[in-house]
N, C-alpha and C positions, 0 to 999 in steps of 0.2 A: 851749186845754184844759190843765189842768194837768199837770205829768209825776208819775210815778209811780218814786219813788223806788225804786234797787234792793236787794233783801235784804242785799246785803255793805253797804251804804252805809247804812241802817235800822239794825243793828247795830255800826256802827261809830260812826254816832252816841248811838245807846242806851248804848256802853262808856266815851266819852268825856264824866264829869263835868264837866268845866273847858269844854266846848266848848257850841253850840247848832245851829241847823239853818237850812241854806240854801233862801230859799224855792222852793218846788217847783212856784208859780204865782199868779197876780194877785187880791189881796185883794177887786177887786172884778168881774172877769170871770169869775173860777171859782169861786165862793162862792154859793150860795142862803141863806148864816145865817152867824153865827157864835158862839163858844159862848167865855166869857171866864171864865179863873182869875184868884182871888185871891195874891197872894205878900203873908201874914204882914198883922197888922194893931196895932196900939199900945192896944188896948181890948180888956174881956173875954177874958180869958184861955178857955182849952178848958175848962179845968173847970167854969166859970161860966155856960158858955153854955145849957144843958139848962134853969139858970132862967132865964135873960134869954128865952130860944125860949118859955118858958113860958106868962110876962108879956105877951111878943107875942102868941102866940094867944089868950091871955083877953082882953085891952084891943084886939085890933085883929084880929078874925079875917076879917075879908073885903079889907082893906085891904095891901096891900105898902106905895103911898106912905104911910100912916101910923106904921107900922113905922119906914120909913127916915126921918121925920121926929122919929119921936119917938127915936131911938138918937143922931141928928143933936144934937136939946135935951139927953141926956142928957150929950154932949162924948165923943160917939166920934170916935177919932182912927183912919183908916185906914192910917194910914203912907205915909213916901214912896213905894217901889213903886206902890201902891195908886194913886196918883195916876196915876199915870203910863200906868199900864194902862186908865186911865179916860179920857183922854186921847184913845188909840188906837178906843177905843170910843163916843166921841160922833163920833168923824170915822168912823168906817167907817158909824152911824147916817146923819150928815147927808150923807153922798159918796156911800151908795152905795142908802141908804132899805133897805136889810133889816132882820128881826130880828136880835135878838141876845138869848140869853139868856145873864146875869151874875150870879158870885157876892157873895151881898150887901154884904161889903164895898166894892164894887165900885161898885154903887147910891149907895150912902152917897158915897162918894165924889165921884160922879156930881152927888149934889143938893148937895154943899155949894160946887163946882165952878161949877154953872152955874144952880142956885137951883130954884126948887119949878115954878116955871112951866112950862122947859122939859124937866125929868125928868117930869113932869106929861103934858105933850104927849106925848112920845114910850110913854111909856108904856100913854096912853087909845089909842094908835093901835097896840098891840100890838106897836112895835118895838124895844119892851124888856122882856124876860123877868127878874123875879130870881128868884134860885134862894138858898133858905135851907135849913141844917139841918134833919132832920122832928124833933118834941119827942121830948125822951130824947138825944138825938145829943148828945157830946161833943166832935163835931169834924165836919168837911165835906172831906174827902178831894179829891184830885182824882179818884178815881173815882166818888166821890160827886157830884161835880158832872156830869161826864161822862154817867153815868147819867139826872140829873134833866134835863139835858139833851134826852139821848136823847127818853126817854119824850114831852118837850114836841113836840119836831121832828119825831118819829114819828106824831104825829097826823093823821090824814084831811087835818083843814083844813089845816096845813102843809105835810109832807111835802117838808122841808127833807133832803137829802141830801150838800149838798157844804160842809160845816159849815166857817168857817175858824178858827182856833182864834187866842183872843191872851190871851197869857203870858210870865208871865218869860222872857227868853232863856234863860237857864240850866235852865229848868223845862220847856221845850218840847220837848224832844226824851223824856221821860219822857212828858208831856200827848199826844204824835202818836202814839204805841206804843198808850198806854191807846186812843185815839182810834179807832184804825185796827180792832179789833175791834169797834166797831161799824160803823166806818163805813169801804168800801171806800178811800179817797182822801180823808182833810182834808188841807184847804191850809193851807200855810203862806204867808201873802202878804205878810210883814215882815220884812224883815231884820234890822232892830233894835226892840224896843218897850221895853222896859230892861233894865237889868242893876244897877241901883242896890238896897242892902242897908238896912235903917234900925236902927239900935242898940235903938231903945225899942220895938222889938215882943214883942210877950208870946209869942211863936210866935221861939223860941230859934233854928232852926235858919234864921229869914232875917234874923239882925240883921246875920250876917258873911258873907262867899264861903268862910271856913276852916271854920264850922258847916256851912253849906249844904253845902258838896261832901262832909263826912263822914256828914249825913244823905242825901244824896244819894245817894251809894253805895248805902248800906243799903236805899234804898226801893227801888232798882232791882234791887238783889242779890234783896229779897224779891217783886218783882213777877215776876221770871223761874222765882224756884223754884217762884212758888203757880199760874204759868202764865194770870197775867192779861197782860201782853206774848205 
């Protein structure tokens, strides 16, 4: 069973930007699901994305894999991170057979990784969820993701409860806090899934660790004051 991290120790990680989180138990014995952030992507900048989301629902409104196909054609570039998170994500798919619902960068990643067939497979068999912006959205939050998450996991037919979360290191100790309000105990079951930055993302604050940790700050400083932590 996985342990439950103590409040001094939940806060000590929450304060330390430079640091990330020791896991708290086994990715695939304490886990019913798991729920996967994007870090940063080299395409479509935030502004742009309300029309691209736009496009997607006119041209492909029942379809995900055509979506991720056709963003795939258009030369989206997920970034290194991205890769790497996608990575972790087809092995906790194929090791451990759960779902997993992923932000769509993530997807993208996923199919140009390992091709249409097998994002294909895993998908018709519902053990991979994407999660995209709703139209109007300028951006996808990690609580936005969290949430769309939720809502999925929370369903009758699921009823996925011990979610294991995979993120940036550096991002995850923010992602467990968000996490943890809804959900009693996610796991952390990696010690490392990356820590790599990519210079060409359009998303400023994951090109460098000196961006990241001064966005970083802020979004923690602001999650505490709005009393979402």
């Amino acid at each position: 069973m996985a342990k439950m991290y103590s409040g001094a120790k939940l806060w000590m990680y929450y304060a330390n930007i430079f640091g990330t989180m020791p896991p708290n138990g086994s990715a695939h014995l304490d886990s019913d699901s798991a729920i996967a952030l994007a870090f940063g992507r080299n395409s479509i900048p935030d502004h742009d994305l309300p029309s691209v989301k736009k496009i997607l629902d006119r041209q492909f409104p029942k379809s995900h894999l055509e979506m991720i196909k056709y963003l795939d054609a258009q030369g989206f570039d997920p970034g290194e991170p991205n890769y790497h998170i996608a990575q972790t994500i087809l092995f906790y798919i194929e090791t451990g057979h759960k779902p997993v619902a992923a932000q769509w960068e993530l997807c993208i990643a996923l199919f140009q990784m390992y091709g249409n067939h097998r994002l294909a497979s895993v998908m018709n068999e519902n053990r991979l969820v994407c999660l995209w912006p709703r139209t109007g959205m300028d951006r996808h939050s990690s609580l936005d993701v969290l949430n769309d998450a939720h809502a999925i996991f929370s369903k009758p037919s699921r009823q996925c409860s011990h979610p294991l979360l995979i993120a940036h290191d550096l991002h995850m100790p923010r992602v467990y806090m968000l996490a943890k309000r809804k959900w009693i105990n996610p796991i952390v079951g990696f010690k490392n899934i990356t820590r790599s930055f990519d210079p060409k993302s359009v998303q400023k604050m994951t090109t460098s660790p000196a961006r990241w940790y001064w966005y970083e700050f802020r979004a923690r400083a602001h999650h505490l004051i709005h009393g979402l932590v």
